[in-house]
C-alpha positions as semicolon CSV with decimal commas, in nm:
position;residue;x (nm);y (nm);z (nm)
1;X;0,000;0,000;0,000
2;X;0,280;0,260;0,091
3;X;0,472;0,124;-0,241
4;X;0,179;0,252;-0,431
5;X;0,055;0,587;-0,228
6;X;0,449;0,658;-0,352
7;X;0,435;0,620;-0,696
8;X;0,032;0,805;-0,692
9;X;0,312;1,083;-0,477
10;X;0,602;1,090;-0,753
11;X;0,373;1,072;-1,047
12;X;0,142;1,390;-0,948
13;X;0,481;1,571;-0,828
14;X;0,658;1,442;-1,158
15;X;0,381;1,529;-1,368
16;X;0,336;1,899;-1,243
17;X;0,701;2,014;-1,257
18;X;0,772;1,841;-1,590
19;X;0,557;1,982;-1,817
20;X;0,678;1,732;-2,104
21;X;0,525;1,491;-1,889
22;X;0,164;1,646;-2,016
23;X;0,116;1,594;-2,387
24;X;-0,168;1,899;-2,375
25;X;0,052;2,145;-2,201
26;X;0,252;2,329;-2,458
27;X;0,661;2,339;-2,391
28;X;0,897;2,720;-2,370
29;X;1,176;2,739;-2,623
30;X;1,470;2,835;-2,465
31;X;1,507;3,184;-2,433
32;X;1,173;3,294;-2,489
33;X;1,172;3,463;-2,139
34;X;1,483;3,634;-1,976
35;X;1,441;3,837;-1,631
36;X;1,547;4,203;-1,664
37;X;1,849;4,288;-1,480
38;X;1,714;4,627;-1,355
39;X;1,369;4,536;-1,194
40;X;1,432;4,155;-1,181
41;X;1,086;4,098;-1,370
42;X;0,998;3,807;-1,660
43;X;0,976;3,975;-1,994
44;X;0,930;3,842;-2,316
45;X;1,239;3,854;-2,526
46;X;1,044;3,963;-2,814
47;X;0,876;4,220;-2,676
48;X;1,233;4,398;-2,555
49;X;1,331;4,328;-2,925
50;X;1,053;4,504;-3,067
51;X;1,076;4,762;-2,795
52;X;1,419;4,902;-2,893
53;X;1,543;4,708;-2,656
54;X;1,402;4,856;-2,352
55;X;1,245;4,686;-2,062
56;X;0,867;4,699;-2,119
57;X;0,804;4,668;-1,771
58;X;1,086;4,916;-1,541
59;X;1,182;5,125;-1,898
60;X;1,491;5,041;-1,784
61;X;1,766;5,045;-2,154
62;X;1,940;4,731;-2,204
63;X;2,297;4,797;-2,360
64;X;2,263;4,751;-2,759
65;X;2,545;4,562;-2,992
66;X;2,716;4,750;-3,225
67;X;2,544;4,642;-3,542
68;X;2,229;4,597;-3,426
69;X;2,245;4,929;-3,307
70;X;2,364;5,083;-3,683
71;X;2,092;4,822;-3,773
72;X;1,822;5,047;-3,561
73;X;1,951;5,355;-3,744
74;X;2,120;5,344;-4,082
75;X;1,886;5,287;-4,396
76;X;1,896;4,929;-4,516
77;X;2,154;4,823;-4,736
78;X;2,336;5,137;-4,706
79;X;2,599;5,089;-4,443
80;X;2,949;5,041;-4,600
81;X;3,202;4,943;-4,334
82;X;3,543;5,111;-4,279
83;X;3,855;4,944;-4,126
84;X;3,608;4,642;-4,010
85;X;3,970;4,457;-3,957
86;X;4,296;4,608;-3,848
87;X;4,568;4,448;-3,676
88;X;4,599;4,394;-3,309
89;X;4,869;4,630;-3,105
90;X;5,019;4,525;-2,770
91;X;5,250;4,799;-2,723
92;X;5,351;4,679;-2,381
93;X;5,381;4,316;-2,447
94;X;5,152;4,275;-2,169
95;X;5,127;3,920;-2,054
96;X;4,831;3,726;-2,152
97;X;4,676;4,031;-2,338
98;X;4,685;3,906;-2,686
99;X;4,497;3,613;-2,588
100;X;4,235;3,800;-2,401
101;X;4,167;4,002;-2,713
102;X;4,111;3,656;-2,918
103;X;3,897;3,470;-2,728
104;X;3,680;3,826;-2,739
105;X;3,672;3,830;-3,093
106;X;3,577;3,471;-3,109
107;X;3,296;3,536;-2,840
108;X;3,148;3,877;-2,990
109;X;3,241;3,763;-3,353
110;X;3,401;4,193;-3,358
111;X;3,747;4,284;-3,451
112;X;3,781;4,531;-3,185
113;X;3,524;4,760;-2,941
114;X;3,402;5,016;-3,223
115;X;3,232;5,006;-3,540
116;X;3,285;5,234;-3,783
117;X;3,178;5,372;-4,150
118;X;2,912;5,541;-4,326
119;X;2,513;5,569;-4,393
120;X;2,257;5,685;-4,471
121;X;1,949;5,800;-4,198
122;X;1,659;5,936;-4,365
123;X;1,899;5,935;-4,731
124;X;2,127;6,149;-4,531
125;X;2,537;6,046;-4,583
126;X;2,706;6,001;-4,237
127;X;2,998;5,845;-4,107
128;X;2,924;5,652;-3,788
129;X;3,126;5,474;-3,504
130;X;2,971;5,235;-3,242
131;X;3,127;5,101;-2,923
132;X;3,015;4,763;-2,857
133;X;3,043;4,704;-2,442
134;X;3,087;4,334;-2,525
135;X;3,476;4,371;-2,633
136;X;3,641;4,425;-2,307
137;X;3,383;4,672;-2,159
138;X;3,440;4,905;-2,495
139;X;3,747;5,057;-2,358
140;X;3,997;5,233;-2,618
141;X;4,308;5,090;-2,709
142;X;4,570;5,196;-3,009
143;X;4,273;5,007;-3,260
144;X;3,999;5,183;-3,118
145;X;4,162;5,541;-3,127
146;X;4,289;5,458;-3,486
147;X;3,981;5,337;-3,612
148;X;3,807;5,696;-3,450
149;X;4,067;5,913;-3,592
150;X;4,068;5,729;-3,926
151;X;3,693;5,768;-3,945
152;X;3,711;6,131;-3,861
153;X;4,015;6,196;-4,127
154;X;3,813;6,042;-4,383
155;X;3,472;6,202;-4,281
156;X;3,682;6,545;-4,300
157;X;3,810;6,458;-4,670
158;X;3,446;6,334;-4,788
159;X;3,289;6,651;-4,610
160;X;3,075;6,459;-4,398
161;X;2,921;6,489;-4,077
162;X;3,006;6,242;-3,753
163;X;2,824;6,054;-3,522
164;X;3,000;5,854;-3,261
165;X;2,789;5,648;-2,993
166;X;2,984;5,645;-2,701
167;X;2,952;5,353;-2,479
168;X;3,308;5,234;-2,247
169;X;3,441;5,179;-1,941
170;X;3,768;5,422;-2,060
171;X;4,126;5,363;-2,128
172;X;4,248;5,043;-2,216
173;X;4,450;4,966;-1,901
174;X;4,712;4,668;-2,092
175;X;4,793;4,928;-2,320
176;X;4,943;5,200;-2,095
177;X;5,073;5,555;-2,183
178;X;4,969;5,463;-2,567
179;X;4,594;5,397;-2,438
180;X;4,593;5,776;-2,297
181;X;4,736;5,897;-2,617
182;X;4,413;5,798;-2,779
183;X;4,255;6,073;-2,561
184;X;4,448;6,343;-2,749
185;X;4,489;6,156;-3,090
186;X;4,103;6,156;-3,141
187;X;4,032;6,501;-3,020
188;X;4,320;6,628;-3,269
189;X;4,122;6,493;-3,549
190;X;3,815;6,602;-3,407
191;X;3,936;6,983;-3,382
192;X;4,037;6,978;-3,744
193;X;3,720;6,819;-3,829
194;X;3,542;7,135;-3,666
195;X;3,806;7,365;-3,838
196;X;3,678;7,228;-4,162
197;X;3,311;7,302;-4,091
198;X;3,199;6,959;-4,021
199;X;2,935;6,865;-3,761
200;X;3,032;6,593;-3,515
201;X;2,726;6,466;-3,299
202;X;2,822;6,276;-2,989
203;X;2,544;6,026;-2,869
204;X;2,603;5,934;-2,456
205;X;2,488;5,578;-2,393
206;X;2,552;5,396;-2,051
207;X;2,815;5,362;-1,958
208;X;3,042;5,644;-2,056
209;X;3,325;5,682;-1,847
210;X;3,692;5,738;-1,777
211;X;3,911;5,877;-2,091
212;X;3,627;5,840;-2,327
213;X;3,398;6,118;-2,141
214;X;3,718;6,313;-2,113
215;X;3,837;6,299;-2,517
216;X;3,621;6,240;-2,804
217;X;3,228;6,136;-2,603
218;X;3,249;6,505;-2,470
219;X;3,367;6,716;-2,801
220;X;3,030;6,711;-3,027
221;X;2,919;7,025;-3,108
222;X;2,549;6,866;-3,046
223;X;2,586;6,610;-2,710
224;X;2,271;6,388;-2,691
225;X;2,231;6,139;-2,428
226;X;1,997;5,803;-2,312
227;X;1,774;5,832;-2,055
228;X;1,941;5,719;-1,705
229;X;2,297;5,718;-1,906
230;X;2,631;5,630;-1,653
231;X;2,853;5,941;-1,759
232;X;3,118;6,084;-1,591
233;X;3,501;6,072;-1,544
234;X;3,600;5,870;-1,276
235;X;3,297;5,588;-1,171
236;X;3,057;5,614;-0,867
237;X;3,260;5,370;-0,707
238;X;3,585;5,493;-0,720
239;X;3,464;5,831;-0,654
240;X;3,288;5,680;-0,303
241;X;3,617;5,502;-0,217
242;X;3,820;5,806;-0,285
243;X;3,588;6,067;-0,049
244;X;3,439;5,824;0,205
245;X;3,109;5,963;0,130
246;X;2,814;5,793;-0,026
247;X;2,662;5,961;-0,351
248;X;2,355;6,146;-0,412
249;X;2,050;5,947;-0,641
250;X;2,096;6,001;-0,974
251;X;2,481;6,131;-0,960
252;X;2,650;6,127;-1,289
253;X;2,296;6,025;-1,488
254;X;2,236;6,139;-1,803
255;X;1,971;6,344;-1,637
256;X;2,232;6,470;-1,375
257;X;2,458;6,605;-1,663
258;X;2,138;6,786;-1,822
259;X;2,054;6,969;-1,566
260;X;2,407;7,048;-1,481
261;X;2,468;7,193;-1,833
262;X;2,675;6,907;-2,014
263;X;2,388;6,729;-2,211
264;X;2,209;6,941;-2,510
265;X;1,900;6,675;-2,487
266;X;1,829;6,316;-2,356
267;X;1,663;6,135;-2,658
268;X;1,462;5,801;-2,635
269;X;1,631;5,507;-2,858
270;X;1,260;5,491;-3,004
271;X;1,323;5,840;-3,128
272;X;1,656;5,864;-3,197
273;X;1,689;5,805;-3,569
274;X;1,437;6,098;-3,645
275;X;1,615;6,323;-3,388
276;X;1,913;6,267;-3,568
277;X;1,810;6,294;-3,951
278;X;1,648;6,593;-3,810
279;X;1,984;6,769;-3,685
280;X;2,152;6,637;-4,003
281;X;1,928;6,763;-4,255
282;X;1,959;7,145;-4,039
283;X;2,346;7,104;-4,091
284;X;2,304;6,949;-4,408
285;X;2,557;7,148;-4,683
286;X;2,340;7,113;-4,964
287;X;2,026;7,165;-4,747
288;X;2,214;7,497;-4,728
289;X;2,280;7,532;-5,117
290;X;1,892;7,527;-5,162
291;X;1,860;7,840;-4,940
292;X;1,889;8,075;-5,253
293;X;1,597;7,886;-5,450
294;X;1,375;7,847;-5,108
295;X;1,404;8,222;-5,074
296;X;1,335;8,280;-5,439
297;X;1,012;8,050;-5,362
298;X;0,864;8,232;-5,100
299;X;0,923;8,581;-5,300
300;X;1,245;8,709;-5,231
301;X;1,587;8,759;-5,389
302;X;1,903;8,923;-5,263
303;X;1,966;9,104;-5,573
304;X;1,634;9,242;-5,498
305;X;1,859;9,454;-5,193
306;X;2,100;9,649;-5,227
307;X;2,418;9,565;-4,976
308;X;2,394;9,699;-4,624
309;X;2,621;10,016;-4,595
310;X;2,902;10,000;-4,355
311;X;2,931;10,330;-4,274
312;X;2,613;10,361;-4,100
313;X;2,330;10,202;-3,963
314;X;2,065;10,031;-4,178
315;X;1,773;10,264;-4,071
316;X;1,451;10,108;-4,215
317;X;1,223;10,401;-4,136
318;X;0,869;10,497;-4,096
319;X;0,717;10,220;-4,347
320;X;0,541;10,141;-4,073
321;X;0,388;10,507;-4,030
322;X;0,538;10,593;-3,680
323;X;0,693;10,910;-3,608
324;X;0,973;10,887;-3,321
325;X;0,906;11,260;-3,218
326;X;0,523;11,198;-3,136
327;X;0,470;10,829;-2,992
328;X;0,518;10,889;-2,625
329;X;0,376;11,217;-2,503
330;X;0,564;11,349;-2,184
331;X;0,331;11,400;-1,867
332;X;0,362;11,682;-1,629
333;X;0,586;11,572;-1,306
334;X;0,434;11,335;-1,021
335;X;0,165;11,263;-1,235
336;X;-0,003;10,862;-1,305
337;X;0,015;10,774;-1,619
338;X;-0,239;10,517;-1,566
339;X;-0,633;10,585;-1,501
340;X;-0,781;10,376;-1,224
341;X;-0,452;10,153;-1,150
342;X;-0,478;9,940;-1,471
343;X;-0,155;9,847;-1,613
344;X;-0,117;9,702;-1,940
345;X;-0,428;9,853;-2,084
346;X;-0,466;9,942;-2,423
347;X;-0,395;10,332;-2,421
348;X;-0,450;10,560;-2,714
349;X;-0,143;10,601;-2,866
350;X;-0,188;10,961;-2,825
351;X;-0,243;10,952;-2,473
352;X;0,047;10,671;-2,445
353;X;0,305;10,781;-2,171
354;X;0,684;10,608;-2,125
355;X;0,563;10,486;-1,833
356;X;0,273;10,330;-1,962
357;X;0,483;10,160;-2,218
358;X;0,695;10,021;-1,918
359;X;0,352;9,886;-1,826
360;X;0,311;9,690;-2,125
361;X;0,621;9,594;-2,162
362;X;0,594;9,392;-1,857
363;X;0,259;9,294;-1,879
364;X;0,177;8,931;-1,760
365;X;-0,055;8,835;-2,038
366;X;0,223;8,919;-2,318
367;X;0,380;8,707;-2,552
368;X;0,747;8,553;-2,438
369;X;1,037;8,428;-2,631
370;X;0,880;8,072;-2,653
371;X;0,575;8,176;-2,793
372;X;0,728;8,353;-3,080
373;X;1,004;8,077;-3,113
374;X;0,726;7,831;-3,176
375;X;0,491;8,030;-3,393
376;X;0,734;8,194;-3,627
377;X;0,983;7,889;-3,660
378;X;0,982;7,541;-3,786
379;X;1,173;7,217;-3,657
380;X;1,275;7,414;-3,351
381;X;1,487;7,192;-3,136
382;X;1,588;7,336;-2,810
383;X;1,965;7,260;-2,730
384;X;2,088;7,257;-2,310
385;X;2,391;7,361;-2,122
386;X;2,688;7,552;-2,124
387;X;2,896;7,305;-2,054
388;X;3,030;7,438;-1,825
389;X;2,821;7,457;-1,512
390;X;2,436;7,480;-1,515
391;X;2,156;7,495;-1,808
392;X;1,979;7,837;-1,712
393;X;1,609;7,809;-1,789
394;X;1,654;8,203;-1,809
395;X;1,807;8,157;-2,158
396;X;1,619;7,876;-2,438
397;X;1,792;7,843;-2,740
398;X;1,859;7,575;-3,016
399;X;1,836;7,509;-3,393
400;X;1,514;7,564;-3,643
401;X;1,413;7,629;-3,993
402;X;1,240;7,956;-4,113
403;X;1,073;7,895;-4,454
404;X;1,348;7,622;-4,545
405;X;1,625;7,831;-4,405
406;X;1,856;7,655;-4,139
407;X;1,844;7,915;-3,814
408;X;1,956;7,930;-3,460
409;X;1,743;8,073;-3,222
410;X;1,755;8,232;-2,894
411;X;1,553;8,423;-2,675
412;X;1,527;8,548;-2,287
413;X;1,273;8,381;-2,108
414;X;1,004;8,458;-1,864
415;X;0,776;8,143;-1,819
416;X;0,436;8,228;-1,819
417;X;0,294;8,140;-1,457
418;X;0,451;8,091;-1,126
419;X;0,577;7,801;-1,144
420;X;0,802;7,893;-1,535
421;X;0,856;8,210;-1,379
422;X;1,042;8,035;-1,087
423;X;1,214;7,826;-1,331
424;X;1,283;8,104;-1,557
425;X;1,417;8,324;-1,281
426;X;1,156;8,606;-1,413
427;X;1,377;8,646;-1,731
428;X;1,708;8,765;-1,530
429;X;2,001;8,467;-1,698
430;X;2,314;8,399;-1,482
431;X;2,645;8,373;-1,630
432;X;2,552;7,970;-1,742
433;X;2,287;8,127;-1,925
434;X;2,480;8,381;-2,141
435;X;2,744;8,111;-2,154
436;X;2,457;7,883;-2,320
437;X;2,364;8,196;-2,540
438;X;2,743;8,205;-2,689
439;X;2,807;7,832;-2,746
440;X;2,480;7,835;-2,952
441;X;2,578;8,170;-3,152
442;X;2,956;8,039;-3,199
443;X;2,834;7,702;-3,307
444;X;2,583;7,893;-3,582
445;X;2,902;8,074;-3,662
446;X;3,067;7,751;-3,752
447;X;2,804;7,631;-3,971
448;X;2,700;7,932;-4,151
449;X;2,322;7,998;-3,942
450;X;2,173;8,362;-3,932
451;X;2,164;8,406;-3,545
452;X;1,795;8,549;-3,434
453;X;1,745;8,660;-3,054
454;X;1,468;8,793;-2,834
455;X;1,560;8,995;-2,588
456;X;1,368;9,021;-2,264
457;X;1,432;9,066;-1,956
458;X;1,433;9,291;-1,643
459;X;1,848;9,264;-1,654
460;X;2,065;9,027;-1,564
461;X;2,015;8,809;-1,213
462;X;2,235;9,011;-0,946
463;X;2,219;8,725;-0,706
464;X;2,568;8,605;-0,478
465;X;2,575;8,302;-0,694
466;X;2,610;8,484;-0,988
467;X;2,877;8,688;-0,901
468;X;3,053;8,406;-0,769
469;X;3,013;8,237;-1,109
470;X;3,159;8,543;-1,345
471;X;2,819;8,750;-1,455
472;X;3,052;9,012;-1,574
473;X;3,283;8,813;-1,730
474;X;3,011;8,637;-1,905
475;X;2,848;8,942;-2,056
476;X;3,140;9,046;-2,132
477;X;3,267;8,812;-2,310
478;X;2,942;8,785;-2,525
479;X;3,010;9,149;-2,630
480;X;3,315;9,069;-2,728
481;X;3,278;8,739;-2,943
482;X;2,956;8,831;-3,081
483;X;3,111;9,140;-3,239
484;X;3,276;8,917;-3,488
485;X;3,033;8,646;-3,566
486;X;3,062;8,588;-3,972
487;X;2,727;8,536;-3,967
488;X;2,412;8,786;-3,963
489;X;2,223;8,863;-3,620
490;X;1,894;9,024;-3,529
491;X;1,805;9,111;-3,222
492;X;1,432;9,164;-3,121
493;X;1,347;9,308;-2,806
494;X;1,013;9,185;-2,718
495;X;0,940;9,307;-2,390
496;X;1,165;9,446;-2,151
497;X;1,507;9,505;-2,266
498;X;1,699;9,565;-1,925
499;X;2,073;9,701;-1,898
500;X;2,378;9,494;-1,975
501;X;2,170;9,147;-1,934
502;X;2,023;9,269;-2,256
503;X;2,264;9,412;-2,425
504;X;2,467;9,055;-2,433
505;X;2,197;8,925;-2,665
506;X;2,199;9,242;-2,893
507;X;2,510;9,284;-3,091
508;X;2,315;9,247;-3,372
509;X;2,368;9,381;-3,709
510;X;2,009;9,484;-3,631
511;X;1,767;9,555;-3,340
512;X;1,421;9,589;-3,380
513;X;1,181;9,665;-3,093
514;X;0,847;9,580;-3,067
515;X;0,607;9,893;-3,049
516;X;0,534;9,845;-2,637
517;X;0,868;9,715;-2,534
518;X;1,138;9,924;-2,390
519;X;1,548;9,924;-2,370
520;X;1,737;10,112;-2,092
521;X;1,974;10,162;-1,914
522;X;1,838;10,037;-1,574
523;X;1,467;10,012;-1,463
524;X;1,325;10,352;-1,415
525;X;1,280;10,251;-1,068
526;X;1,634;10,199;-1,018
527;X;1,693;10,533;-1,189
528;X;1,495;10,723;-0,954
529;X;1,588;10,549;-0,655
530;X;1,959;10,668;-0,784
531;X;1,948;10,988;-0,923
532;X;1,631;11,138;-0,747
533;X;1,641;10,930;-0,431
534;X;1,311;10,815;-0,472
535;X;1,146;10,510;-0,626
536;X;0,795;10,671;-0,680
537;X;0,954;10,871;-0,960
538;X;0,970;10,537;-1,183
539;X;0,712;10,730;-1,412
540;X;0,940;11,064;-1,475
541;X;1,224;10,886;-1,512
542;X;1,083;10,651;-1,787
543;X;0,976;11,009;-1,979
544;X;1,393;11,141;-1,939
545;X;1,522;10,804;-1,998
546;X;1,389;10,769;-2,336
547;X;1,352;10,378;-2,387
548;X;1,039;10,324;-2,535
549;X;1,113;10,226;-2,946
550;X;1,007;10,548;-3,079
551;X;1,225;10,719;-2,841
552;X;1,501;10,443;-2,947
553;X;1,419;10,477;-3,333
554;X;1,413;10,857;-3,325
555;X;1,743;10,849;-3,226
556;X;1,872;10,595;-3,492
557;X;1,970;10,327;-3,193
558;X;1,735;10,063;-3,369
559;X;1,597;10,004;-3,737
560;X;1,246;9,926;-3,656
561;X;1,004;9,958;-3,477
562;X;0,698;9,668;-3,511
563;X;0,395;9,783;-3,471
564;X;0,127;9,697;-3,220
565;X;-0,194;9,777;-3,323
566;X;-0,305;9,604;-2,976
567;X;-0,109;9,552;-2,692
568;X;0,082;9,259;-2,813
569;X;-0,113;8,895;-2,620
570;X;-0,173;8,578;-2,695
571;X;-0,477;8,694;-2,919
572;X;-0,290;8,868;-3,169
573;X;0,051;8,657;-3,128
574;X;-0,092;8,523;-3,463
575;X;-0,104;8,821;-3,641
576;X;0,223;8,962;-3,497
577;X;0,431;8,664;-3,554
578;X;0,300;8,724;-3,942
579;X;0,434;9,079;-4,001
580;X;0,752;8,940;-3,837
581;X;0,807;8,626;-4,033
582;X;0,763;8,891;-4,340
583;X;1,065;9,112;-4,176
584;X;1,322;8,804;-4,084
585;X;1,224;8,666;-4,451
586;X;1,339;9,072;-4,568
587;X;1,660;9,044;-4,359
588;X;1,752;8,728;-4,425
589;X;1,724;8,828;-4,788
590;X;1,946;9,159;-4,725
591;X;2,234;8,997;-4,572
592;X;2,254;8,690;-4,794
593;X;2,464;8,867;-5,046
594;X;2,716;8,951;-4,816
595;X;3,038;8,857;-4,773
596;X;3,144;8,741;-4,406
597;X;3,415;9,071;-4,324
598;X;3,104;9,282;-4,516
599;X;2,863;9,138;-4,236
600;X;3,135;9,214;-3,982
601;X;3,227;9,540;-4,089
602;X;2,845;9,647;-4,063
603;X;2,827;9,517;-3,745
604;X;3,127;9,708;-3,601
605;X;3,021;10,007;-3,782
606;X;2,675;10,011;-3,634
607;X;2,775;10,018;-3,303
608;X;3,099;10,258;-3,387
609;X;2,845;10,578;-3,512
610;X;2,652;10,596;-3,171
């Protein structure tokens, strides 16, 4: 009896945890299910295939082989390979190295921890190089630099753009002194590659570390980055071990480096290949070529314009039937300027008072920077960072299209409730944010992009932090560089156009106001409280200042003035944005026909006849 309660025992148990033991229950190919090394959860393989390889359940990005990854990207059938073998280096004769580096390639089938060649995303040439973490946690080696710098050389000579996706653990350590020379070796070929005009896009995957992040991952004029990316210098670990102190969530995360100015954008792997095709076809040299004929198409030719005279300034006059002498009538001392309180109401021009255009100009329910960005502008992609220290949400800036034309964009920013405004810092950049301003108008320099800013802003933040960080220095050296950008720039002020914080975005070849904006000195309250002791004199001072645009165009300080038929507000942004896109389209067109020292020379003379 027990012999046979045993085998009823071991057949149920047998039968339950053997599933080939029931002909009706169906059996799991190997590898149909893998647990996800971030949340420890089942998934189904082909869902993480089908999901870019991303966890479907944490979101958490599983680390991609090379050629799958140039699979993900590059156009079928159009990726030619470049140096796919080259022969192995062991400059030390480092014991047991060699052997190491075979039974890698045997295991990962790759000749060494990059990919390289060249593409097509979107029917867009590119040269490409992908670090595969497999070989030897993608650390660079003598092969690895030389395949980069070869790749780069060649890119240079074909006049093609570069995209490298960084992924590496850092120096080679077998390989010594030679390993670090890869740091430099790269980066040389990178600078000339910049020196020719080329664009170089780095891509940040995890991990990114050691001499990588400090050579080639961290040179790209345009730095994108995974979500939750490992990037840094020297790894959590070894940074804990070195300070005794445990590090903050999120340290060194691709996130981390965003907000602290190193990142331009984090892109999803889903999204990447557009992202890309859409930064190549902006940079795209005979994208450019087409400029002429996409002008032509929308109605406007530069031998239409006669060249910009350098010894004065381009002033663009009444066309827009405003006379400088009579658009803000003075008001007898002490007196409001407003009736009943209101500020920001729509006052006859004739009645209109400086301060009442102070009023306006700071209006809560007027348009900001963003709002024209996004009406007037196509494709805009906003870029991060200064790369130095911070992203400033004071400053937005990044790369668009206007009417076909390749652009770069930047404008103060306000935010447009509490919560932006806090964010935004009410409009007043720090040093970062200027220093964002600068990379972006240097790196249109490089590539040939009219440079189009909207200035406002109270002034620029006066806060310990800043001072500590350089704001004068930083405006500074904006006046300084942006005097000799080769390429044109117009400066709009849009609102309030306050002191030196506004001046750093408006060493333009020309500076239009809008019709209720102003651009002083100081605030008229800080002119009061200065000259006349007294605050409560904001309104007299704004009347002796003279900072409203008809004040400013009278005087030849700015070429136009755009009129406001209404106080400018989210209900006529519309019909503002128009008569501006019709203005940008006109300069565009004037400037075209210029040579580079021409568009230099104008600039410096503009500023040289006040």
């Amino acid at each position: 009896m027990l012999k046979n309660m045993f085998k009823k025992t071991y057949t149920v148990i047998n039968t339950k945890y053997n599933p080939q033991k029931k002909e009706d229950e169906p059996s799991i190919p190997k590898g149909l299910w893998r647990k996800c090394n971030k949340c420890n959860r089942p998934i189904y393989v082909e869902d993480v295939n089908n999901n870019f390889y991303v966890c479907p359940q944490c979101g958490g990005y599983f680390r991609v082989h090379a050629y799958r990854r140039i699979e993900m990207l590059i156009d079928s059938g159009t990726f030619e390979e470049w140096n796919k073998d080259m022969e192995f280096s062991n400059p030390l004769n480092f014991p047991g190295y060699e052997r190491k580096v075979q039974a890698t390639k045997e295991k990962t089938k790759l000749n060494e921890a990059i990919v390289t060649g060249k593409g097509r995303i979107y029917g867009q040439d590119t040269a490409i190089g992908v670090c595969d973490a497999r070989f030897l946690m993608s650390s660079m080696g003598h092969v690895v630099g030389e395949k980069i710098t070869q790749m780069v050389e060649r890119a240079t000579k074909e006049k093609l753009p570069v995209i490298i996706f960084a992924c590496s653990g850092g120096a080679r350590m077998q390989e010594g002194i030679v390993s670090l020379m890869q740091m430099a070796k790269t980066s040389a070929a990178l600078k000339r590659h910049h020196e020719a005009g080329q664009l170089f896009i780095s891509v940040l995957t995890d991990p990114t570390t050691g001499g990588v992040t400090a050579s080639f991952a961290m040179l790209g004029d345009i730095i994108l980055a995974e979500p939750n990316a490992l990037i840094g210098f020297a790894g959590p670990r070894v940074i804990e071990q070195t300070i005794r102190q445990k590090l903050p969530e999120g340290f060194q995360r691709a996130e981390f480096l965003l907000e602290h100015g190193f990142v331009d954008k984090i892109v999803k792997r889903s999204e990447q290949k557009e992202v890309l095709a859409q930064i190549l076809k902006i940079h795209n040299k005979k994208e450019k070529g087409h400029m002429e004929a996409n002008q032509e198409a929308n109605g406007f030719r530069s031998a239409d314009y006669k060249a910009v005279p350098a010894k004065e300034p381009l002033i663009s006059g009444n066309a827009f039937g405003f006379d400088g002498n009579n658009m803000s009538k003075p008001h007898k001392s002490g007196e409001s300027s407003h009736k009943n309180g209101d500020s920001g109401k729509n006052v006859p021009a004739e009645e209109k008072t400086a301060w009442d255009t102070v009023q306006l100009s700071r209006s809560a329910g007027r348009p900001v920077a963003m709002d024209y960005i996004e009406t007037i502008f196509d494709d805009f992609m906003e870029f991060h960072g200064d790369r130095y220290f911070g992203d400033d949400g004071a400053i937005v800036g990044g790369i668009a299209t206007f009417r076909g034309i390749p652009v770069t964009v930047i404008g103060q920013e306000k935010g447009k409730n509490t919560k932006d405004n806090i964010k935004c810092n009410f409009g007043m950049p720090s040093p970062e944010g200027y220093r964002k301003a600068l990379r972006l108008m240097k790196q249109a320099d490089t590539f040939g992009r009219p440079v189009i800013c909207f200035v406002d802003t109270p002034g620029a933040f006066c806060g310990l932090e800043a001072e500590e960080r350089g704001q004068g220095e930083a405006i500074a050296r904006n006046l300084f560089e942006m005097a000799s950008l080769r390429v044109p720039v117009l400066s709009i002020v849009i609102g309030e156009g306050g002191s030196g914080g506004a001046l750093a975005m408006a060493v333009a070849n020309e500076v239009w106001m809008l019709e209720n904006s102003i651009y002083s000195i100081l605030s008229p309250e800080g002119f009061a409280s200065i000259l006349w002791k007294d605050s409560k004199k904001a309104p007299d001072a704004a009347r002796v200042m003279k900072i409203t645009a008809a004040d400013l165009y009278g005087r030849k300080l700015i070429e136009q003035v755009i009129p406001e038929k209404e106080p400018a507000s989210e209900k006529n942004l519309n019909v503002l944005a128009d008569n501006l896109k019709g203005k940008i389209q006109d300069f565009l067109a004037r400037y075209q026909g210029l040579g580079e020292e021409e568009i230099i020379e104008q600039r410096y003379r503009r500023f040289r006849n006040i």
